[in-house]
N, C-alpha and C positions, 0 to 999 in steps of 0.2 A: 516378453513384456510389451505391453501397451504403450506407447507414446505421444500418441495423437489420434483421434477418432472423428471423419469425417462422414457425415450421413443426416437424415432427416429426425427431426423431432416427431417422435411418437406419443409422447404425453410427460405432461410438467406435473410432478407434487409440490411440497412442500421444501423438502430440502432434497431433491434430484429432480436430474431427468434420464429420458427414456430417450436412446439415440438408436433407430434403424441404420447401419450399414447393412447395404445389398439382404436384406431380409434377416440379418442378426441384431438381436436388441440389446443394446449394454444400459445396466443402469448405471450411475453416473453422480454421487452426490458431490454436491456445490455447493458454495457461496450461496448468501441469498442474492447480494450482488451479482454475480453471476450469470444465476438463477433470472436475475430479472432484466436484465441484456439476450438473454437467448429470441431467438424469433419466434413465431408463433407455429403453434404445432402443425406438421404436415411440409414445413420448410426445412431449407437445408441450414447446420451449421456448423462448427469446428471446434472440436475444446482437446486442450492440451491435457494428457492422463499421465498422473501419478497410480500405481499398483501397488494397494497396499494387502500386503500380505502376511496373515499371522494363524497360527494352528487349528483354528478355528474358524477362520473365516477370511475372505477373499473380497475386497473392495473396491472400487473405481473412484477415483477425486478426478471430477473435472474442474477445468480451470479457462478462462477464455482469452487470459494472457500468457505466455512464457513467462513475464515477470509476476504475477497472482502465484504462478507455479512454484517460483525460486522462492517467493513470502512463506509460505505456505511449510518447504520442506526446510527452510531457516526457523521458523518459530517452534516446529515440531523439536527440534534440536534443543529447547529450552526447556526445563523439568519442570514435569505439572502443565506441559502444554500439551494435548491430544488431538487427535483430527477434529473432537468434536470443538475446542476453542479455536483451534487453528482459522477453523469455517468462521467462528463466530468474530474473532476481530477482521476476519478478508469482511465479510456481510457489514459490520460497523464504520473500517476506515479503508476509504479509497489506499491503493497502494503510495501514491504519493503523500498521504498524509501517515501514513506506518514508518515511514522513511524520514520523514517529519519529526515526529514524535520521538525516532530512535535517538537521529542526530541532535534534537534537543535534549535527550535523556527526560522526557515530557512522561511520566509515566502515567499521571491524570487522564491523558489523552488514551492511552492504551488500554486502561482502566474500564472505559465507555462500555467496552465489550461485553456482553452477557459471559458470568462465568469467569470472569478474571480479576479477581483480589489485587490488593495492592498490592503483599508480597509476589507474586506471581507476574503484574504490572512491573514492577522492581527488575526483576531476572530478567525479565524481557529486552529493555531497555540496557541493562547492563551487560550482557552476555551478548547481545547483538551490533552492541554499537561497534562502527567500523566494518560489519558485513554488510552493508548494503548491496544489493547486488547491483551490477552494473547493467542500465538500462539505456544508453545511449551517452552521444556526447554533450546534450544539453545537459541530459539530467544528471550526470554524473558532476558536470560543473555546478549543479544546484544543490545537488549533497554533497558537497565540499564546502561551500559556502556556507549550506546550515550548520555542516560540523564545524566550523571556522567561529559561526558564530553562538552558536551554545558555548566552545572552549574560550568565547571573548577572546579571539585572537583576529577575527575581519578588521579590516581595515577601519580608521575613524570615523570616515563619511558615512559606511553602510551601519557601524556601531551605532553611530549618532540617530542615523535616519530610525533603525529600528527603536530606538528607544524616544523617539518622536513619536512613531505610530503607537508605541504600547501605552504612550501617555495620551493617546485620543482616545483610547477603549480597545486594542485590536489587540490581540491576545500576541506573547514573542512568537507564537509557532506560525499565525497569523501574516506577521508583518512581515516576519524572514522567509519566509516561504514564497512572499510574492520579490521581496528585496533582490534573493536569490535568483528569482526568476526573469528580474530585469538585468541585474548584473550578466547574467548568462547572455544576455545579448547584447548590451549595450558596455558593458565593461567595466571597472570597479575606480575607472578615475571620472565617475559622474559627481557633482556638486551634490552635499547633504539634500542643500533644497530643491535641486529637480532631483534626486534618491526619493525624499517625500511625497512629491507631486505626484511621481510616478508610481510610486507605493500605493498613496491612495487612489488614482486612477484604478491600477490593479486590481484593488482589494472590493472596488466599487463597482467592478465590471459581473 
């Protein structure tokens, strides 16, 4: 099995590419994201490979994160999800906003996706929440906190502030997403009003 494929871009389509190792060509479909972080052809670069293999045919998923990769073989685990959706929500939302979306139970947001119905948005959300995979120790304090606060269980201050920012116009997935993101570094006994200040600083950057 395949793992990891390191060599030169031979040529970009539409939804793959073409990766030279030492004079063997793999093709490679991807994300459009993905797809659109690769360097230009003739360069070297790296994508992490899923082997998908079925009686009929023999595929390559590259990916250009380890965590793209774990999104990727979590959403497949979701009925009515296929390789070909799988692509389509990594190409729509950044991994951290999949993560987002899960721990709000935001199904609109997962929706966005070409190919993905509400009921199918639905399952996704539901079947997934609490898998997040783990991608460090920031981020993992950031999906706790958003799960904290879809279940209305965060603390006052960060409750308050997020429902400060959704009253400016900032969407909840929006405001806890950046909230999360300051908590994680500055700590969860910060005052409602610098929680704000610092929210929309954030959100502004």
């Amino acid at each position: 099995m395949i793992g990891k494929l390191k060599g030169l871009v031979e040529a970009l389509e539409d939804d793959s590419v073409l990766i030279d190792v030492n004079g063997v060509c793999y093709v490679c479909h991807c994300s459009g994201r993905t797809l659109g972080n690769l360097p230009s052809v003739g360069e070297a670069t790296t994508l992490f490979i899923e082997t998908y293999v079925r009686e009929d045919q023999l595929k390559l998923f590259g990916f250009g994160t380890q965590s793209e990769k774990q999104w990727f073989l979590l959403l497949m685990k979701v009925q009515g999800v296929g390789a070909k959706v799988a692509l389509a929500i990594l190409s729509t939302l950044t991994v951290s906003e999949i993560s987002s979306a899960i721990a709000l139970q935001d199904k609109v947001m997962v929706g966005r996706a070409p190919g993905v119905g509400p009921k199918v948005a639905q399952r996704i959300v539901t079947e997934l929440k609490g898998k997040i995979p783990a991608m460090g120790a920031v981020d993992a304090g950031v999906q706790g906190l958003q799960e904290a606060i879809g279940e209305g269980v965060a603390t006052s201050n960060v409750a308050d502030a997020v429902s400060a920012l959704t009253n400016l116009g900032y969407s909840q997935m929006q405001a806890s997403s950046a909230l999360a993101r300051i908590v994680a570094k500055e700590g969860d006994d910060v005052s409602t009003e610098k929680l704000i200040r610092m929210g929309l600083k954030e959100l502004s950057s």
